[in-house]
N, C-alpha and C positions, 0 to 999 in steps of 0.2 A: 417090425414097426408098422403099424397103421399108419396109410397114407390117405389125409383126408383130401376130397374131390371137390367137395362143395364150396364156393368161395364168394360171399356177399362183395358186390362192386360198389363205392362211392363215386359218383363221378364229384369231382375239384369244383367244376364249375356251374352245377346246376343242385349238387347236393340228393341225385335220385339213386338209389341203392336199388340194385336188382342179385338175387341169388343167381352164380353160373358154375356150371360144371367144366372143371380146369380140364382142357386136355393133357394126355400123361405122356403122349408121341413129341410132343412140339411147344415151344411159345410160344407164347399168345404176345405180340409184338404191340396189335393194336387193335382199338374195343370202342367202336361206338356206341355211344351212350341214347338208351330210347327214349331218353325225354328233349333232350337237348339236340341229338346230334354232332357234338364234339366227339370228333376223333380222340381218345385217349393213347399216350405213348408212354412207355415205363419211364421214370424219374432216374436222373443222372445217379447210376452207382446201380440199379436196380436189374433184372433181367428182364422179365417182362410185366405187364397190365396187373397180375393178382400181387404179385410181390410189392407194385406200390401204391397201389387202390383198394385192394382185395384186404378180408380180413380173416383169411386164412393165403401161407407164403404156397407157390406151385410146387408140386411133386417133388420132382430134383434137390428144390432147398431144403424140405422137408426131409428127405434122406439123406442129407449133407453132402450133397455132391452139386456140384458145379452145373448150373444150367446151361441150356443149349448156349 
């Protein structure tokens, strides 16, 4: 299975989208955002920033396995 890396960010509260490259070691817990400055934190039920902003899911989910 191809695991994709690249993952477009929405931030919630200002609506600015930036492309970012997921780390494969670790999650990404929290993601400020460059237009706004809002701290972003993953969404209740979620593991981290790509899995509920990102539109592509983090590595780990991607291979069906349980993230950090």
């Amino acid at each position: 299975m191809n695991v994709i890396l690249q993952s477009e960010i929405t931030c919630p509260y200002c609506g600015h989208k930036k492309e970012e490259t997921m780390p494969t070691g670790a999650c990404q817990y929290f993601y400020e955002c460059d237009n706004c400055k809002k701290v972003l934190k993953p969404k209740q039920g979620d593991c981290c920033v790509y899995c509920s902003y990102g539109t592509v899911k983090c590595p780990p989910i991607q291979q069906g396995e349980n993230c950090c």
